[in-house]
C-alpha distance (Angstrom), angle and dihedral (degrees) to the residues before:
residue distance angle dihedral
X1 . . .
X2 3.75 . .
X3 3.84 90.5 .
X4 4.00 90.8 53.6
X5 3.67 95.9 53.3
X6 3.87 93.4 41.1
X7 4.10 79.8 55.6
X8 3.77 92.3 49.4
X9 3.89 92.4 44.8
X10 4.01 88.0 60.6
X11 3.80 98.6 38.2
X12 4.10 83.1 54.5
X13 4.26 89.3 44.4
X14 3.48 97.7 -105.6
X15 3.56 109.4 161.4
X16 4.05 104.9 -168.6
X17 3.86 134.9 17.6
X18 3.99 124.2 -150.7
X19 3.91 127.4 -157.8
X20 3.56 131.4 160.6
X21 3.88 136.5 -175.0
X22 3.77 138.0 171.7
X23 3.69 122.7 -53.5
X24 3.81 86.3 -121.8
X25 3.68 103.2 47.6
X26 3.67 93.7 90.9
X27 3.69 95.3 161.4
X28 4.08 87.7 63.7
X29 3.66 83.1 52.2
X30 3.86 102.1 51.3
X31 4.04 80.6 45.0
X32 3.74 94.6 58.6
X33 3.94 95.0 38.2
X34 3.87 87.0 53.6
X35 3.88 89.6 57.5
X36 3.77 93.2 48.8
X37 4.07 99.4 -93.0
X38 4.16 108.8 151.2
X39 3.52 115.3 -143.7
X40 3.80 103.3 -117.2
X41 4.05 105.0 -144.8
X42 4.26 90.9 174.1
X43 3.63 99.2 85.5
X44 3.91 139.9 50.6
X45 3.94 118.8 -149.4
X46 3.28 116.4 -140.8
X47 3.75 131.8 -166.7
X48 4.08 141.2 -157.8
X49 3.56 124.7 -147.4
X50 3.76 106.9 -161.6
């Protein structure tokens, strides 16, 4: 699944994909490094509850 919407990102000129997921869900991680995903250490997320 991740492959065919990476696919369908390019064929529609996407240049870059984001994802995130919990710090502790290292088995998502491992999944997405696997497939080629870098780890992107340059930005924080931050989030509002309102």
């Amino acid at each position: 699944m991740m492959e065919a919407a990476t696919q369908l990102a390019r064929e529609h000129g996407v240049a870059r994909l984001i994802l995130m997921t919990q710090i502790e869900n290292e088995r998502a991680q491992h999944l997405y490094e696997s497939l080629g995903w870098q780890r992107n250490t340059a930005f924080y997320g931050y989030l509002l509850d309102i």
